[in-house]
N, C-alpha and C positions, 0 to 999 in steps of 0.2 A: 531524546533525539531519535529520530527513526533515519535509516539510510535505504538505498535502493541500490541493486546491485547489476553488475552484467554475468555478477553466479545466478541471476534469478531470485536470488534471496530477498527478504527484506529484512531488516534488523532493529530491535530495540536495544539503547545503550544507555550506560549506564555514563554523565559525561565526567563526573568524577572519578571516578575509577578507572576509566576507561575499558570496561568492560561490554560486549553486548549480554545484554539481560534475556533476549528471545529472537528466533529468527522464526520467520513466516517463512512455509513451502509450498507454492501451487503453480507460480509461474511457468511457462517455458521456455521463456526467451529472456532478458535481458530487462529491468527493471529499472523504468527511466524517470518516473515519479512518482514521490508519498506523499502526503497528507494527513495528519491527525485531522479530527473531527471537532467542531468547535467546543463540544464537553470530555475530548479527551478520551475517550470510550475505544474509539475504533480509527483503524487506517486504511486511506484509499490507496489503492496504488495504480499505476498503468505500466501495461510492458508492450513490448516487441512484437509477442507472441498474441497482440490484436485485443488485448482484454483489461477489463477494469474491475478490482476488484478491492471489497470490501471484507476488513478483517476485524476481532475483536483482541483487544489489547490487552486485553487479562489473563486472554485462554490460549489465545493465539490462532483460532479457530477462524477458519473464511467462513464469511456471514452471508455471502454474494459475490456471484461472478459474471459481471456484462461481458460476455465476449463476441459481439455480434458488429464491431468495430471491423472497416475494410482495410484498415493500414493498421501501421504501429501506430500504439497510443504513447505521445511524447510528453502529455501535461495532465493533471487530474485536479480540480478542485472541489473543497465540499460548498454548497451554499453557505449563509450566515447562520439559518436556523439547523442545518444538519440536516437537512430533511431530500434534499437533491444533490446530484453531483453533476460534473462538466468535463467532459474529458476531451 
């Protein structure tokens, strides 16, 4: 399970445990959609702070950051094959 946050954060969880397993840091605003990627690999997110951005799920490392958006980004999704996103 990933969540999105208005700390900015985004979080990996753990849903048996109920633990988060990693939290992602780049946003700066408030974090209003995730996405995993259709092989599981990576998460999109979009925030407040105009940006969309691509993270990997192992390392937790941002992979990419579209931030050339003129509003809040409020939806993000990945295509079927993983290969574009829609925000």
């Amino acid at each position: 399970l990933a969540s999105g946050s208005y700390d900015r954060t985004i979080r990996l969880w753990d849903v048996e445990k109920g633990l988060a397993m990693r939290e992602f840091l780049g946003h700066t605003d408030r974090v209003m959609s995730v996405r995993f990627s259709p092989d599981g690999s990576r998460v999109l997110s979009g925030s407040y702070d105009r940006s969309v951005r691509v993270w990997d799920v192992h390392s937790g490392t941002e992979m990419l950051n579209l931030d050339g958006h003129m509003g809040e980004v409020k939806g993000v999704c990945w295509s079927a094959d993983g290969k574009r996103v829609v925000s």
